[in-house]
Z-matrix of the N, CA and C atoms (Angstrom, degrees):
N
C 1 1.452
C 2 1.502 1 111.01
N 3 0.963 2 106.74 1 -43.54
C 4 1.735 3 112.63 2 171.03
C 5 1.088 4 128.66 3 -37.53
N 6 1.779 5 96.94 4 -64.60
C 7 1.502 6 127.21 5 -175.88
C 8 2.022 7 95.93 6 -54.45
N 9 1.166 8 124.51 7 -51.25
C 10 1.397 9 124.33 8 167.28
C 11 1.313 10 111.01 9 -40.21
N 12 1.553 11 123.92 10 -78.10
C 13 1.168 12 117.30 11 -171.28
C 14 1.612 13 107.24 12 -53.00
N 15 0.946 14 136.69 13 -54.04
C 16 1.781 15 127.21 14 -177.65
C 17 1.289 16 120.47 15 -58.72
N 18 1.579 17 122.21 16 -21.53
C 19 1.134 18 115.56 17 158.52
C 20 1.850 19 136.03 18 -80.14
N 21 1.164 20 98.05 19 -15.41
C 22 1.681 21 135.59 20 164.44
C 23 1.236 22 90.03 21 -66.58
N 24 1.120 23 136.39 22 -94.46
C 25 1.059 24 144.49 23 -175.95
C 26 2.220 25 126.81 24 -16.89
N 27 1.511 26 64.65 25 -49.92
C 28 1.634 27 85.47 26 -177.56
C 29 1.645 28 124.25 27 -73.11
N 30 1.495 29 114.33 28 -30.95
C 31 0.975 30 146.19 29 106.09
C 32 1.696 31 125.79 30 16.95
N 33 0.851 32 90.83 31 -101.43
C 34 1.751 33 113.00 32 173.12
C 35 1.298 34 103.75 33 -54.50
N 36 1.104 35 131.26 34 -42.68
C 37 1.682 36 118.53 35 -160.84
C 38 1.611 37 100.81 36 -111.29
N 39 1.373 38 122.33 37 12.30
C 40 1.416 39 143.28 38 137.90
C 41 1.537 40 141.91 39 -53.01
N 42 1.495 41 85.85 40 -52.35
C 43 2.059 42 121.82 41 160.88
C 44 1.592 43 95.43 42 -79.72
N 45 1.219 44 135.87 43 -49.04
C 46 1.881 45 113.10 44 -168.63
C 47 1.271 46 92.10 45 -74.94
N 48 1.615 47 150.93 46 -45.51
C 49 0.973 48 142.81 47 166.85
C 50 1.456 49 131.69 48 -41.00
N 51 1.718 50 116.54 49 -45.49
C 52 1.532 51 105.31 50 164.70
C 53 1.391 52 106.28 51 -76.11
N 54 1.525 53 127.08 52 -41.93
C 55 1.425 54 117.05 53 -169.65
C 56 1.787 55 99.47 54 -45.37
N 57 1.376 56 135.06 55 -35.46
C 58 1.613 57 122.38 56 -148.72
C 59 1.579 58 82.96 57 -98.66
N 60 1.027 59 124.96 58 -26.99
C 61 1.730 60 117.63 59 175.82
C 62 1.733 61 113.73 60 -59.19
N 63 1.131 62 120.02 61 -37.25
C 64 1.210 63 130.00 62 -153.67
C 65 1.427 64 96.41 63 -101.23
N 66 1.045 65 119.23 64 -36.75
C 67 1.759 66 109.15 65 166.71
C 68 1.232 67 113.98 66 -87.53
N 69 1.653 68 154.44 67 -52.31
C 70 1.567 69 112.42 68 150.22
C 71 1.423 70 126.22 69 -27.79
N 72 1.400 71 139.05 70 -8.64
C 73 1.215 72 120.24 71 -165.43
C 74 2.106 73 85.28 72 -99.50
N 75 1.409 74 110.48 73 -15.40
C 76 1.802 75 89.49 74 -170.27
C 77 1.727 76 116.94 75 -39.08
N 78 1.164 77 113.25 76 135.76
C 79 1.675 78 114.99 77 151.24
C 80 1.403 79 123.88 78 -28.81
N 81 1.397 80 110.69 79 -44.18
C 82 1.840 81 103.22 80 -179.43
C 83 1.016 82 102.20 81 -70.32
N 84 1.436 83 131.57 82 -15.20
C 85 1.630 84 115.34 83 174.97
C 86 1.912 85 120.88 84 -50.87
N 87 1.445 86 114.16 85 -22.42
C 88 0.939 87 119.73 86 -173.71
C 89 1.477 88 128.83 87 24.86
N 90 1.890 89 92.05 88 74.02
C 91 1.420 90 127.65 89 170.18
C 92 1.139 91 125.30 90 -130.27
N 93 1.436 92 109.34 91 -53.68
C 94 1.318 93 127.39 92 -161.98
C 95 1.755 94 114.36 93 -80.96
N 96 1.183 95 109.20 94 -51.47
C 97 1.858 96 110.96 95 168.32
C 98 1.023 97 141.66 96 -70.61
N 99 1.348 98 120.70 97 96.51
C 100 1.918 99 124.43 98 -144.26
C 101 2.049 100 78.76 99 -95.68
N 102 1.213 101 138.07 100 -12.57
C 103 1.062 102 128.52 101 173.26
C 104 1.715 103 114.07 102 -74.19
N 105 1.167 104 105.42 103 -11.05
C 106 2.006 105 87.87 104 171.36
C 107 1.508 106 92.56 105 -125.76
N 108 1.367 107 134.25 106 18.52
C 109 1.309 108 118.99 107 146.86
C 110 1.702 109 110.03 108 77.82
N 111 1.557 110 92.18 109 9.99
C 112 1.778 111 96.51 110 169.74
C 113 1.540 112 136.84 111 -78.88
N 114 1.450 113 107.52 112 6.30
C 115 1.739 114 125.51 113 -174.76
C 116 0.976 115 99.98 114 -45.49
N 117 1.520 116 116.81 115 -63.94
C 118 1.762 117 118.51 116 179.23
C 119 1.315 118 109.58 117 -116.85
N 120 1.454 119 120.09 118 115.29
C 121 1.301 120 130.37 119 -160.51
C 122 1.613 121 116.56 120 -83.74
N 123 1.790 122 99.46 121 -13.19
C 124 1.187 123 122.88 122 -154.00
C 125 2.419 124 107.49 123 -95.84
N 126 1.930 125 84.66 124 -10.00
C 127 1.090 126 109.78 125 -155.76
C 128 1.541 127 108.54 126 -51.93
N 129 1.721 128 110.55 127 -54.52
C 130 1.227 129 127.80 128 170.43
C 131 1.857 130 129.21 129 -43.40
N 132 1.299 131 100.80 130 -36.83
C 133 1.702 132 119.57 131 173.39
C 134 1.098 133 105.25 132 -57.30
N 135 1.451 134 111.22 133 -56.39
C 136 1.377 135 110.07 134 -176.63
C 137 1.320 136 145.24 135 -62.76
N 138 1.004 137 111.08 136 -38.09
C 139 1.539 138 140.75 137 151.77
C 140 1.570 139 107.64 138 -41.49
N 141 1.609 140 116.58 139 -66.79
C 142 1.237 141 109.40 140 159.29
C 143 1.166 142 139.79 141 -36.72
N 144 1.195 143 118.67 142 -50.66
C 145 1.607 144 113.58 143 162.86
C 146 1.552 145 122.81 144 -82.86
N 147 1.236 146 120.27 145 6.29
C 148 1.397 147 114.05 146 163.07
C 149 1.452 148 106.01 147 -95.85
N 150 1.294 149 129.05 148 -11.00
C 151 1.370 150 125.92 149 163.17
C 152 1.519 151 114.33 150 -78.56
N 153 0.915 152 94.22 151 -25.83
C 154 1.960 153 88.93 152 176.90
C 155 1.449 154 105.92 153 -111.02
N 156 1.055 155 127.18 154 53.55
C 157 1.591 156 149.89 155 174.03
C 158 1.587 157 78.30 156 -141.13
N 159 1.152 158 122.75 157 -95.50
C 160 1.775 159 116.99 158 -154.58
C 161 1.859 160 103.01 159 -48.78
N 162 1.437 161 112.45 160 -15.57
C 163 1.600 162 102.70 161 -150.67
C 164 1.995 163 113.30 162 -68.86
N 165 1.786 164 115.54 163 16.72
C 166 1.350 165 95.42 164 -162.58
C 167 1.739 166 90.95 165 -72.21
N 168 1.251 167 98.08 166 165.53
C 169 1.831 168 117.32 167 168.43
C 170 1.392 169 100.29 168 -112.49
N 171 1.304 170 99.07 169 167.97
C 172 1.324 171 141.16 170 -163.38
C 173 1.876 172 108.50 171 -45.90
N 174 1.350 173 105.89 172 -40.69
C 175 1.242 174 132.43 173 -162.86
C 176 1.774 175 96.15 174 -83.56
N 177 1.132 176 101.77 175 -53.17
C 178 1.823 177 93.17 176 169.63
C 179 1.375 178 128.85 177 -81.44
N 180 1.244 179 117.65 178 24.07
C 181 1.292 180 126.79 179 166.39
C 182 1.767 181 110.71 180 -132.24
N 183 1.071 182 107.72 181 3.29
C 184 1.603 183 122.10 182 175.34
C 185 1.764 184 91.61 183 -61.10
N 186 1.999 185 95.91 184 154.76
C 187 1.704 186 94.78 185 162.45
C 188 1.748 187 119.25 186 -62.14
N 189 1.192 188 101.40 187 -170.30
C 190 1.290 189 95.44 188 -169.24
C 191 1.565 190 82.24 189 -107.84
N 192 1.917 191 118.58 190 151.95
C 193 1.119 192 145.85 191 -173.63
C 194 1.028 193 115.75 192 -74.43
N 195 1.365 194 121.00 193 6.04
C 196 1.512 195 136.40 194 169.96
C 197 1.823 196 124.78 195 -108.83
N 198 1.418 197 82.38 196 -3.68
C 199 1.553 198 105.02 197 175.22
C 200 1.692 199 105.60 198 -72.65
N 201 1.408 200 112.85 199 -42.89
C 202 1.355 201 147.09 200 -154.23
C 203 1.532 202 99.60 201 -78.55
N 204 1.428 203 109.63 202 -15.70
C 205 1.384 204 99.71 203 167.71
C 206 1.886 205 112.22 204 93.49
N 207 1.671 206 109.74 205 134.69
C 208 0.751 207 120.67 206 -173.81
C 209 1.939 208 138.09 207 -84.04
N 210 0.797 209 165.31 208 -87.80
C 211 1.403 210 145.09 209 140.08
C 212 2.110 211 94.29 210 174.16
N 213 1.424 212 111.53 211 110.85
C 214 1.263 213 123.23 212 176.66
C 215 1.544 214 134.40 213 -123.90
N 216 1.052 215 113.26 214 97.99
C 217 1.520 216 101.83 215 -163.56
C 218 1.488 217 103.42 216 -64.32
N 219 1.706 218 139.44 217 137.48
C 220 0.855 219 135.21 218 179.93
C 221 1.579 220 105.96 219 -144.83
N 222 1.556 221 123.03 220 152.15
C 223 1.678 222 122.54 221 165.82
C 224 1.216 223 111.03 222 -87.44
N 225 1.277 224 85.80 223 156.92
C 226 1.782 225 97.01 224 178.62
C 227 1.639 226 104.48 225 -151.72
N 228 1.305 227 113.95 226 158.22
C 229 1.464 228 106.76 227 -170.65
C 230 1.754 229 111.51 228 -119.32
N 231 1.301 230 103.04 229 155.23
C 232 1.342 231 81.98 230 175.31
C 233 2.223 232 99.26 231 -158.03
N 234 0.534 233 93.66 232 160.63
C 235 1.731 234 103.27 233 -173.80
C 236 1.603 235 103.40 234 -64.30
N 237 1.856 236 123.52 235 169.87
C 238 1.116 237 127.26 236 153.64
C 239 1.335 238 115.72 237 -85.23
N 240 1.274 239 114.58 238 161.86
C 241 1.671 240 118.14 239 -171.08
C 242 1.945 241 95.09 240 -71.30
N 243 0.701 242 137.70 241 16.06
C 244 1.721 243 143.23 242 175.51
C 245 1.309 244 99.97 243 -100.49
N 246 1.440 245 114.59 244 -50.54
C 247 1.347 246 119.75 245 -167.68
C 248 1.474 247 127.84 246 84.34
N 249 1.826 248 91.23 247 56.28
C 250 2.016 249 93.77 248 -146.69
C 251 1.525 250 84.81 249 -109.18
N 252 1.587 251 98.32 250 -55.17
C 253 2.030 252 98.41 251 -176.54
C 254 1.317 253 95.74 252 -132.59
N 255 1.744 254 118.06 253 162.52
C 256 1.675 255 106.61 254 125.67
C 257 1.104 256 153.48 255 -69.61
N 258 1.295 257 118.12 256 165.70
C 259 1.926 258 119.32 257 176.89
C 260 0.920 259 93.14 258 -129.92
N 261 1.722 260 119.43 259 157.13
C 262 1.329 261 143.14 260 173.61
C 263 1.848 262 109.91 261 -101.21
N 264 1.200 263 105.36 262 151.52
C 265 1.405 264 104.40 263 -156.34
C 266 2.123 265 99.01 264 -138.60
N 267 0.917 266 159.73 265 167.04
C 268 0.716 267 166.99 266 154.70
C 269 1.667 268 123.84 267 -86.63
N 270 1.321 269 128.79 268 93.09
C 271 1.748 270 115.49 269 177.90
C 272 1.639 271 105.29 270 -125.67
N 273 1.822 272 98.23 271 162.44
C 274 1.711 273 95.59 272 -179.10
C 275 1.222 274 84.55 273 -127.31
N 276 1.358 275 116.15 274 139.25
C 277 1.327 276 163.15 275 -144.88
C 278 1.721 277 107.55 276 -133.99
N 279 1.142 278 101.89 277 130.33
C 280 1.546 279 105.34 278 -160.99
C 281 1.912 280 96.45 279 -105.62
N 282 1.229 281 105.44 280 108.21
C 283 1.952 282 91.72 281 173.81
C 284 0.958 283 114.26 282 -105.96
N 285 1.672 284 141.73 283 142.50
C 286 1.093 285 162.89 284 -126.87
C 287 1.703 286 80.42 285 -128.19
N 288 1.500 287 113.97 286 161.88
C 289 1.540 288 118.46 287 167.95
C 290 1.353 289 105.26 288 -71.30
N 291 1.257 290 119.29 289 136.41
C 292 1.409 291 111.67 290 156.11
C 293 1.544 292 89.90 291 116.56
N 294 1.343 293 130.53 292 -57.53
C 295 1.510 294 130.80 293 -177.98
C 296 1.625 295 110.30 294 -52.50
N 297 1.530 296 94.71 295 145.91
C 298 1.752 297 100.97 296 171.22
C 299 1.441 298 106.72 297 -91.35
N 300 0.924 299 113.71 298 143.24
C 301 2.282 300 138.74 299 -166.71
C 302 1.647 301 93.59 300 -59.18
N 303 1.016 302 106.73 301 -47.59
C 304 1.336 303 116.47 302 -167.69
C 305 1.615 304 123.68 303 -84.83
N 306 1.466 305 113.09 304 -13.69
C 307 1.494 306 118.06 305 161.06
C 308 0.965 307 114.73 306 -70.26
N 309 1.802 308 102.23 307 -49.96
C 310 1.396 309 112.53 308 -165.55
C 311 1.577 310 96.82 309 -73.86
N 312 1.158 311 146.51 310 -22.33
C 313 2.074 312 135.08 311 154.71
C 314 1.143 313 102.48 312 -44.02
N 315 1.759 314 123.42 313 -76.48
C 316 1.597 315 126.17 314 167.43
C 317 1.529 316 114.25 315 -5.88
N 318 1.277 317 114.56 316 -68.06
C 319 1.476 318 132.30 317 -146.04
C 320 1.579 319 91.77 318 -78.41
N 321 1.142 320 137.57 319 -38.19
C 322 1.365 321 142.72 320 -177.86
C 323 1.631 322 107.24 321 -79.88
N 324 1.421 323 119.43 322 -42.77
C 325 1.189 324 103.07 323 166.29
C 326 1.642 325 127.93 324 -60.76
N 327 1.367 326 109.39 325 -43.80
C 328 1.488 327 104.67 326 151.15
C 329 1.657 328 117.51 327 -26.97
N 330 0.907 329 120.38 328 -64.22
C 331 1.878 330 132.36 329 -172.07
C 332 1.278 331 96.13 330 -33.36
N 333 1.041 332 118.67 331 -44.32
C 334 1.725 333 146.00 332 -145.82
C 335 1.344 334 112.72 333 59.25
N 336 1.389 335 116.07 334 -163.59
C 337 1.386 336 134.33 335 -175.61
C 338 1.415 337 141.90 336 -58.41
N 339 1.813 338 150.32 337 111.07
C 340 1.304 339 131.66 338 -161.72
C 341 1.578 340 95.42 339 -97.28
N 342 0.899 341 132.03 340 -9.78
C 343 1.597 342 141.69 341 162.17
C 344 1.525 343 104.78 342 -34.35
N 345 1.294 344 131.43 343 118.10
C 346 1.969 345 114.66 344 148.78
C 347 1.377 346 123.29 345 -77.88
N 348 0.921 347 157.72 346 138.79
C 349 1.548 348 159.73 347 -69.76
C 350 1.289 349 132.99 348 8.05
N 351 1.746 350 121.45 349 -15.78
C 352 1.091 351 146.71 350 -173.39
C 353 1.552 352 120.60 351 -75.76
N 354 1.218 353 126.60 352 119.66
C 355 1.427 354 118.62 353 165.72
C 356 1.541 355 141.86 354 -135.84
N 357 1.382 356 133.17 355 164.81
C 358 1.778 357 127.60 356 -149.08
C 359 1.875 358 61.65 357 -103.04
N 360 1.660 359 89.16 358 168.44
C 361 1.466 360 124.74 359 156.09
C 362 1.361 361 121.33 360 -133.13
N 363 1.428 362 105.68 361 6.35
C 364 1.380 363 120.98 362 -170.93
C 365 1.742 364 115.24 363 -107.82
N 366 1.417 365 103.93 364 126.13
C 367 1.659 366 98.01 365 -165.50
C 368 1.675 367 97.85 366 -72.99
N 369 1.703 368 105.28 367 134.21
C 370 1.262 369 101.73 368 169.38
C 371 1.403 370 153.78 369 -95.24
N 372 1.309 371 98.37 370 44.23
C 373 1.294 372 122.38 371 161.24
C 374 1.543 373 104.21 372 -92.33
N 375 1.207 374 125.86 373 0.96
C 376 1.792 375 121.51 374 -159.69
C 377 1.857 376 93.51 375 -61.92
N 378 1.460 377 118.76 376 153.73
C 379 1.380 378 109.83 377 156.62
C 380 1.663 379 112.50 378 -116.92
N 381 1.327 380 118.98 379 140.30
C 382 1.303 381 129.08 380 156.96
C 383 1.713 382 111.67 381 -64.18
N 384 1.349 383 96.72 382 110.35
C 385 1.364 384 84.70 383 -169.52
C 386 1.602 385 98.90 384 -101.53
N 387 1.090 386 136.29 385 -58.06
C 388 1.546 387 134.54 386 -172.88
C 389 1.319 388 94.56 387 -136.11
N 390 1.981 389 105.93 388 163.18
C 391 1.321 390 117.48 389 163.65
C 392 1.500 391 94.70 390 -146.55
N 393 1.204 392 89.41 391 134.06
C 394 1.812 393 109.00 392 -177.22
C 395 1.573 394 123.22 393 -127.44
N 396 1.059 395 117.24 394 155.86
C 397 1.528 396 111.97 395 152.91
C 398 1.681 397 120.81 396 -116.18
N 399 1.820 398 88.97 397 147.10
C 400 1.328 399 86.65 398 -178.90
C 401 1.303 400 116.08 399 -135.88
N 402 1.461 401 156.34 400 83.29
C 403 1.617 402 158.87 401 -127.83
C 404 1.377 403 99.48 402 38.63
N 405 1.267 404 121.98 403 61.10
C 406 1.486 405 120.28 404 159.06
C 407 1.355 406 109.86 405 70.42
N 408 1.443 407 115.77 406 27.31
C 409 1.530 408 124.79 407 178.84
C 410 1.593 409 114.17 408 -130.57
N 411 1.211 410 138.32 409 129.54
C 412 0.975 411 134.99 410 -147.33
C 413 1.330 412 103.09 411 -116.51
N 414 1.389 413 124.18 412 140.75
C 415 1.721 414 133.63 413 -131.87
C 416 1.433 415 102.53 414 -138.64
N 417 1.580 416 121.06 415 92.36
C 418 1.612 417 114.31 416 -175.45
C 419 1.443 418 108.95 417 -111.44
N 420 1.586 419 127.35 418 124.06
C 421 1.161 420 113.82 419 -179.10
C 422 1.712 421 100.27 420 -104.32
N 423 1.410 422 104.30 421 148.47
C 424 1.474 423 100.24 422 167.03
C 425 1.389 424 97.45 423 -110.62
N 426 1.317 425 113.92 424 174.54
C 427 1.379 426 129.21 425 142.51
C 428 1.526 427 137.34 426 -49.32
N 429 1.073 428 119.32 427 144.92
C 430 1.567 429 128.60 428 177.64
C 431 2.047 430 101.14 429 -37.08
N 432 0.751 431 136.56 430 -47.60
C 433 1.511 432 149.41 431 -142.78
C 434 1.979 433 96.92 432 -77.82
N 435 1.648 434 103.37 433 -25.59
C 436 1.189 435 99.29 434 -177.85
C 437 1.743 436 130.58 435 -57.42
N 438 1.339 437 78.58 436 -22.09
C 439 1.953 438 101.12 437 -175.48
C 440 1.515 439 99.52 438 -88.81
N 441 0.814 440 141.12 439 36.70
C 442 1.048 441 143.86 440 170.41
C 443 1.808 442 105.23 441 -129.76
N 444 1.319 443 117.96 442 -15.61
C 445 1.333 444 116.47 443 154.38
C 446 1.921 445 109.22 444 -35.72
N 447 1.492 446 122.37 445 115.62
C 448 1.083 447 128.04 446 149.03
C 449 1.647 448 138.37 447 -77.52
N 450 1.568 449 118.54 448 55.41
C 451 1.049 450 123.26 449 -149.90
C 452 1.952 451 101.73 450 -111.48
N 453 1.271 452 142.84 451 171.10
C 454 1.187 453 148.12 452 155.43
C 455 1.101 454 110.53 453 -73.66
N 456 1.685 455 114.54 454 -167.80
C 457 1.558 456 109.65 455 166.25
C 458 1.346 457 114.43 456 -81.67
N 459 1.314 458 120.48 457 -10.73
C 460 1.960 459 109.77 458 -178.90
C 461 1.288 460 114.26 459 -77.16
N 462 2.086 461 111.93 460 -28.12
C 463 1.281 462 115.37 461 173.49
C 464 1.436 463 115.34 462 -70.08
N 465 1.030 464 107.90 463 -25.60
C 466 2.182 465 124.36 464 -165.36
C 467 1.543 466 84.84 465 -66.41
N 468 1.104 467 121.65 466 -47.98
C 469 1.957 468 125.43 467 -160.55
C 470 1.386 469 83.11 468 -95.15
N 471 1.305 470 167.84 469 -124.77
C 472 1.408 471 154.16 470 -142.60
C 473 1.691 472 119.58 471 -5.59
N 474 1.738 473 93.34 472 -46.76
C 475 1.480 474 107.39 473 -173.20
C 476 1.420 475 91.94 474 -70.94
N 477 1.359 476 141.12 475 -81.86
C 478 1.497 477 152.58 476 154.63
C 479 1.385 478 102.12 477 23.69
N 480 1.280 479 93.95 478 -60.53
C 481 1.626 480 103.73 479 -138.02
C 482 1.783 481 96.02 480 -84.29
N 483 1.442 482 119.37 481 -43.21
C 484 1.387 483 133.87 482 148.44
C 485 1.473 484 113.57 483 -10.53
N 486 1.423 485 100.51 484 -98.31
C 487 1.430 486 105.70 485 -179.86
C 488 1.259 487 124.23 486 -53.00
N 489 1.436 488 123.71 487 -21.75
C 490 1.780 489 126.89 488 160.83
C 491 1.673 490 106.46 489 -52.20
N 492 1.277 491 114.03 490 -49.74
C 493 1.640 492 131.67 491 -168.88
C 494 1.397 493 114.68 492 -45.51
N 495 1.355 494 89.60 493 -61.82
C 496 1.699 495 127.68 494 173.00
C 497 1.737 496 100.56 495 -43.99
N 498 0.930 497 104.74 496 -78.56
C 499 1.369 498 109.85 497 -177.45
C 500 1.682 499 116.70 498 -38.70
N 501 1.246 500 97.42 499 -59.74
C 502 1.714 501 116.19 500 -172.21
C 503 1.613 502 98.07 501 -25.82
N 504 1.655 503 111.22 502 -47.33
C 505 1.510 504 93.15 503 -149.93
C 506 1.805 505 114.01 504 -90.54
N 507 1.884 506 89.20 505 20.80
C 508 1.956 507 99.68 506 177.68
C 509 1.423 508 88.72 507 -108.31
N 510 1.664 509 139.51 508 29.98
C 511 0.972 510 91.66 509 173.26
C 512 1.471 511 126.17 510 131.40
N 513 1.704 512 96.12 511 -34.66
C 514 1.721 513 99.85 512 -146.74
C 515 1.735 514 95.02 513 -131.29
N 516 0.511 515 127.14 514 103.17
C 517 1.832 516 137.63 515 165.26
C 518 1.433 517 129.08 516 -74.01
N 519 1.573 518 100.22 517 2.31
C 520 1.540 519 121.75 518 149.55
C 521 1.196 520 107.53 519 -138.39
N 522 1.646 521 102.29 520 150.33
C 523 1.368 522 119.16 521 153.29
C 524 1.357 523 120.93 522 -148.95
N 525 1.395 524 96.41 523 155.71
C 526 1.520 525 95.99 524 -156.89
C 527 1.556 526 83.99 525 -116.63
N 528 1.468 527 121.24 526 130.36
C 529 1.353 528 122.80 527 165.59
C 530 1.897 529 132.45 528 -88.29
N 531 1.184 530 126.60 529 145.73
C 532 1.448 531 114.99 530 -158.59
C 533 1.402 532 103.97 531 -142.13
N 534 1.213 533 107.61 532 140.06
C 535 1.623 534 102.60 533 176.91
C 536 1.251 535 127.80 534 -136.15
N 537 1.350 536 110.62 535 81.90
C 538 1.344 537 153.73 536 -172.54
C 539 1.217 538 118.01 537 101.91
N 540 1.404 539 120.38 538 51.24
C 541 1.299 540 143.20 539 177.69
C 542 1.652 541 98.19 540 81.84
N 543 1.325 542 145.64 541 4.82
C 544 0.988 543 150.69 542 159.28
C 545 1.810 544 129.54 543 -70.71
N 546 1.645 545 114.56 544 156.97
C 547 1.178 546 98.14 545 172.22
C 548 1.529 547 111.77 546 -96.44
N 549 1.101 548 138.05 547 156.18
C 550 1.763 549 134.51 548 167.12
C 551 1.518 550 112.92 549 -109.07
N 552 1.030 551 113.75 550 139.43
C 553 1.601 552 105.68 551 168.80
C 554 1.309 553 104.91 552 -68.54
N 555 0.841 554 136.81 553 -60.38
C 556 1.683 555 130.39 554 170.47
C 557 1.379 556 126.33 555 -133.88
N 558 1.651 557 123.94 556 145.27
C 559 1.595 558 118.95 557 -152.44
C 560 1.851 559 90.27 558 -88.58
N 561 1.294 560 138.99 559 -41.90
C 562 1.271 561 149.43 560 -176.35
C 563 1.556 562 118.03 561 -110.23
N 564 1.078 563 141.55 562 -13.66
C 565 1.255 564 140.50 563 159.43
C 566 1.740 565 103.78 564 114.23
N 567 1.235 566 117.45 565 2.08
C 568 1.360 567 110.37 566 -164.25
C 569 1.917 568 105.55 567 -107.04
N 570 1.320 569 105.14 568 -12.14
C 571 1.903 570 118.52 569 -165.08
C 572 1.315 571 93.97 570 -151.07
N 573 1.854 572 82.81 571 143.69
C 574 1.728 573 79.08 572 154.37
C 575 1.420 574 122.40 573 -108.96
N 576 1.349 575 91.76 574 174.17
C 577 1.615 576 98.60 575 -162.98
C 578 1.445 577 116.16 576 -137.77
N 579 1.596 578 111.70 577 21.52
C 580 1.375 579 114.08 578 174.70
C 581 1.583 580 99.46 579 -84.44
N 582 0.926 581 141.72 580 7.22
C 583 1.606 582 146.06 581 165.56
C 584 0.884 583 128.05 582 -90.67
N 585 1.202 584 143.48 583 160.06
C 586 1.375 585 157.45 584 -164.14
C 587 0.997 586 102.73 585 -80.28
N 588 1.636 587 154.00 586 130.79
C 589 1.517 588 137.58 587 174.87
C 590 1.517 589 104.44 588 -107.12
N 591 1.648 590 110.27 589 122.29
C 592 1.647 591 108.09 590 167.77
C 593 1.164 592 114.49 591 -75.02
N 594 1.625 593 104.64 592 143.77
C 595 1.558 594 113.45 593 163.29
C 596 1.813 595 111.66 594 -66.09
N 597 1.331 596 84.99 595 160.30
C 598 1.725 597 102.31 596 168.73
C 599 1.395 598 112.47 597 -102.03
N 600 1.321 599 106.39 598 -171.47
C 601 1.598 600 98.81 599 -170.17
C 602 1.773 601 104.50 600 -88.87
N 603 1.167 602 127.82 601 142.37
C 604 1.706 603 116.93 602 -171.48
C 605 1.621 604 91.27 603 -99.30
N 606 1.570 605 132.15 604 30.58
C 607 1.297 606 97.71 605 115.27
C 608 1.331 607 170.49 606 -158.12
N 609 1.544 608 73.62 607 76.78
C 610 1.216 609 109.72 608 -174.98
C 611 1.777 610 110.82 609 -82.97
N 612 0.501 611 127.51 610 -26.52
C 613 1.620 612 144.01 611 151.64
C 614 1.211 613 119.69 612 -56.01
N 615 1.781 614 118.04 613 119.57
C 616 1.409 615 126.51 614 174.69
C 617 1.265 616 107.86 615 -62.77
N 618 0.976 617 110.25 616 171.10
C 619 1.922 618 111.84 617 162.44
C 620 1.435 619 98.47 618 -116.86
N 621 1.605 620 120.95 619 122.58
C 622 1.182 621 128.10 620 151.23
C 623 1.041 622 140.08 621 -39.60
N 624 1.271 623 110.84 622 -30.27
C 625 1.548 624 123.71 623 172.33
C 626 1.321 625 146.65 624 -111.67
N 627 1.608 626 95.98 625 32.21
C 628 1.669 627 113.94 626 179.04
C 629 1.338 628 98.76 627 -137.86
């Protein structure tokens, strides 16, 4: 009778032993099956977000489209090839951040004119060097190169009268011209030009290009 019960016995605590073997071994345990790649379940997430950490493109690290400069239609004046009056002309002027609207007009009138009958008096190498204000008077320096304009006195007052024009429409109904941040008694020998020059009324000025 014994020998029964101890083998009963032996038995039984045989079955709780495979039963607890066989359930650590389930699949949802996600340990044991290196064939579906479930060891670390967490593996896939991760990866995901380290790909969208590296994922910017090309386009979101580009400059910004404002770097590239802005687009201004502005007048500018410029004489007839006779050298009788000026006309006013219409140009757009591209500004970079950081540039003043009004150099960059300056700097194009230098270029001179795309008009035919139209002409610069200004050598074009000239540089716009700054534009300032100073008690409500507006402060343009050119470069050394300007005096080298070969003009008379009707061209000296065209040029004058130009860069007064120019100005007028930032604002400023004087300007005082400078050449190299300096004042000159006169840029051509024919006027002076340690003064402030007033604008006229612009419209009094044709437009060349209508």
């Amino acid at each position: 009778m014994k020998r029964w019960f101890k083998l009963f016995c032996t038995v039984f605590l045989l079955g709780i032993i495979l039963v607890a073997c066989g359930q650590g071994g389930e699949p949802g345990g996600q340990t044991n099956d290196p064939s579906t790649g479930s060891e670390h379940p967490d593996s896939n997430q991760d990866d995901q977000i380290t790909d969208d950490d590296q994922g910017l493109g090309e386009d979101d690290l580009a400059p910004n489209e404002q770097e590239e400069g802005e687009e201004h239609t502005v007048t500018l004046y410029f004489a007839d090839t006779d050298l009788m009056k000026n006309y006013r002309v219409h140009k757009t002027v591209t500004v970079k951040e950081g540039e003043n609207v009004a150099q960059v007009a300056l700097q194009a009138w230098v270029e001179g004119p795309e008009q035919e009958g139209l002409t610069t008096l200004i050598p074009k190498e000239v540089v716009v060097e700054y534009v300032e204000e100073k008690d409500g008077i507006a402060e343009v320096s050119f470069s050394k190169e300007i005096l080298n304009a070969n003009v008379g006195s009707a061209g000296e007052l065209l040029i004058m009268e130009q860069i007064a024009m120019i100005m007028d429409q930032f604002g400023y109904r004087k300007t005082q011209v400078l050449v190299e941040g300096e004042v000159v008694e006169t840029l051509f020998g024919h006027m002076s030009a340690d003064e402030p020059i007033q604008a006229g009324n612009p419209d009094d000025f044709e437009w060349a290009d209508q």
